[in-house]
C-alpha positions as YAML, in Angstrom:
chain: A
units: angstrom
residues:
- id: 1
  name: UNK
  ca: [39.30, -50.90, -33.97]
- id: 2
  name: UNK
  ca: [37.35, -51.10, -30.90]
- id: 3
  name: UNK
  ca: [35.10, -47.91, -29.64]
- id: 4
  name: UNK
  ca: [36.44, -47.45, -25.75]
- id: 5
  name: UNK
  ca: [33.61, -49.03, -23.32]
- id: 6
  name: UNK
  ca: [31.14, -46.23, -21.69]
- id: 7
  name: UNK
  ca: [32.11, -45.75, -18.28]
- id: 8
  name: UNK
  ca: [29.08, -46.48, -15.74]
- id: 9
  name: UNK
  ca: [29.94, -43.46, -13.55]
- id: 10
  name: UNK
  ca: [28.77, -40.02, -14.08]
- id: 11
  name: UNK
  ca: [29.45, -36.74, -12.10]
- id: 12
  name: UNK
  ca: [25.95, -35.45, -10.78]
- id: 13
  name: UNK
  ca: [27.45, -31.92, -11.26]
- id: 14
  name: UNK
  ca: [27.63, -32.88, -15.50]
- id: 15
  name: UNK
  ca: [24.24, -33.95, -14.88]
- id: 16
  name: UNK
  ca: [22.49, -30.98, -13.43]
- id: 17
  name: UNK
  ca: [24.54, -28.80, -15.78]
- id: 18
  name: UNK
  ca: [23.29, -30.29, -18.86]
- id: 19
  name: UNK
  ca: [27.17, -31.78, -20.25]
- id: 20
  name: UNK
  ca: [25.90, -35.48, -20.06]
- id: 21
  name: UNK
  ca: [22.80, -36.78, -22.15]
- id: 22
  name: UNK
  ca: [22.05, -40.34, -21.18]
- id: 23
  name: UNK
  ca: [19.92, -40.79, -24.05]
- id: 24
  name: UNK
  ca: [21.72, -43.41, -26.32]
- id: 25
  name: UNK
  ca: [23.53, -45.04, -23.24]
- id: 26
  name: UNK
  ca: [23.91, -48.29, -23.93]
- id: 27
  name: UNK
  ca: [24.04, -49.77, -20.43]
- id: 28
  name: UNK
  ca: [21.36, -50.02, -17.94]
- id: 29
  name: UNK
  ca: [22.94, -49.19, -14.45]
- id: 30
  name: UNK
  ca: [25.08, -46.50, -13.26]
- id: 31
  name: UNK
  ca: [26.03, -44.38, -10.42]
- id: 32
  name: UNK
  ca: [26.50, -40.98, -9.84]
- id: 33
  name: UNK
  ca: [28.56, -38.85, -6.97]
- id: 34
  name: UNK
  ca: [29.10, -35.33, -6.41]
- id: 35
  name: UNK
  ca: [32.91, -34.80, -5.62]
- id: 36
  name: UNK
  ca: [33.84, -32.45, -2.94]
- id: 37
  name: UNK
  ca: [34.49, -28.82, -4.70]
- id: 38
  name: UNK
  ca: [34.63, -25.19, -3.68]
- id: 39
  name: UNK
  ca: [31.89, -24.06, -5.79]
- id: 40
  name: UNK
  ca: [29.16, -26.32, -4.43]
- id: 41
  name: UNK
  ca: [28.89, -23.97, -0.62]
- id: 42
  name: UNK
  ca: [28.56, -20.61, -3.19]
- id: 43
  name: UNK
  ca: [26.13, -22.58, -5.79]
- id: 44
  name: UNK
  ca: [23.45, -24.26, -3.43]
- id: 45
  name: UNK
  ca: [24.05, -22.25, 0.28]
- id: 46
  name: UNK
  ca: [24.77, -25.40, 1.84]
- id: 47
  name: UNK
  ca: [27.54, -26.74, 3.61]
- id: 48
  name: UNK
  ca: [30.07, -28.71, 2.09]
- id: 49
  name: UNK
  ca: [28.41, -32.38, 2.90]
- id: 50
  name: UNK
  ca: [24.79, -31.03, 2.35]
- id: 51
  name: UNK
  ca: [25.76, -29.64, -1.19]
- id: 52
  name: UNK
  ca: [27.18, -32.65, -2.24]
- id: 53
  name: UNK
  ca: [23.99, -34.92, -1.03]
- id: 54
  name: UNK
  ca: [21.56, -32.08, -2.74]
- id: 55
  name: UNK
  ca: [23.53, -32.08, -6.03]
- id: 56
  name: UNK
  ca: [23.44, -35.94, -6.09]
- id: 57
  name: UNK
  ca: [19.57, -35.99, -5.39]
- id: 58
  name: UNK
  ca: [19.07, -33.13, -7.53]
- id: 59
  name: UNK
  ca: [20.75, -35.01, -10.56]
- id: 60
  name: UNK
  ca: [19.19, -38.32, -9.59]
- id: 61
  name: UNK
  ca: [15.42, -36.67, -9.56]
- id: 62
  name: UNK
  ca: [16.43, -35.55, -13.42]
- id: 63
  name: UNK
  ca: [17.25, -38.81, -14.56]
- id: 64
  name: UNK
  ca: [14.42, -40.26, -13.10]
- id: 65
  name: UNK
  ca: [12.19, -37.72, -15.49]
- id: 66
  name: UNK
  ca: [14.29, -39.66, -18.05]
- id: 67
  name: UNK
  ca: [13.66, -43.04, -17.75]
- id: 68
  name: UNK
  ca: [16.21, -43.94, -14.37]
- id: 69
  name: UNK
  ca: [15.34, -45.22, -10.85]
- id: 70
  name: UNK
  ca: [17.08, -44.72, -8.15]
- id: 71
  name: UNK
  ca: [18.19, -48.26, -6.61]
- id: 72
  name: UNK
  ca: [20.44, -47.27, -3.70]
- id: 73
  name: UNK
  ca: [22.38, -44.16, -2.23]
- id: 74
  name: UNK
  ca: [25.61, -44.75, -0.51]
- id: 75
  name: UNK
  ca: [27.87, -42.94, 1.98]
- id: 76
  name: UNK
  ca: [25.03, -40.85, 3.19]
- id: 77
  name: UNK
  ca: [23.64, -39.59, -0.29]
- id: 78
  name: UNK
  ca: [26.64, -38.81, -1.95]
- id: 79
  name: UNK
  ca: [26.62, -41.95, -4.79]
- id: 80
  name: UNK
  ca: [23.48, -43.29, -6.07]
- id: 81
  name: UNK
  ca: [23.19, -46.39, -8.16]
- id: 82
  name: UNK
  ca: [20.34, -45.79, -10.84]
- id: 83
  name: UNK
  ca: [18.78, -48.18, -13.37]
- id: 84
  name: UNK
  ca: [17.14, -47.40, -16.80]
- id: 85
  name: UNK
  ca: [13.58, -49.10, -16.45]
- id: 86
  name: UNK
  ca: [12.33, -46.97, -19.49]
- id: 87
  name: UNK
  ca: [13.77, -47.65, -22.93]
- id: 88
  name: UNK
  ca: [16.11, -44.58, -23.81]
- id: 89
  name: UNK
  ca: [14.23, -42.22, -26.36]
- id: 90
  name: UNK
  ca: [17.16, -42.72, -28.65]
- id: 91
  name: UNK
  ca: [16.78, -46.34, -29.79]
...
């Protein structure tokens, strides 16, 4: 039997918060988005909008220490498209 495929997106929340390691990933592009949630105006002081664009930034700026580059941010900095230009640690 067949593993199930990786999925390409990842919730920038999971990433700041440690639940995703990209480390063995076996693809090299993804994107990331911050859905809309209560917690994000009582975890960052922002509004609801501004959370969501810090939280994707903030996880984008940790995979970059890991290898990723940004290549684009849609819908004003709530999804960004990232590519692995380093080889992952892993392989």
């Amino acid at each position: 039997m067949t593993a199930a495929r990786p999925s390409r997106w990842f919730s920038a929340e999971d990433i700041v918060h440690g639940r995703i390691n990209l480390a063995g990933y076996p693809f090299r592009f993804i994107w990331i988005n911050a859905a809309p949630s209560s917690g994000l105006r009582v975890t960052f002081g922002h509004s609801g909008t501004a959370a969501m664009v810090d939280l994707v930034l903030t996880a984008a700026e940790l995979l970059e220490a890991q290898g990723w580059q940004v290549v684009n941010f849609e819908q004003g900095g709530k999804i960004a498209y990232l590519r692995r230009v380093a080889p992952s640690p892993a392989r």
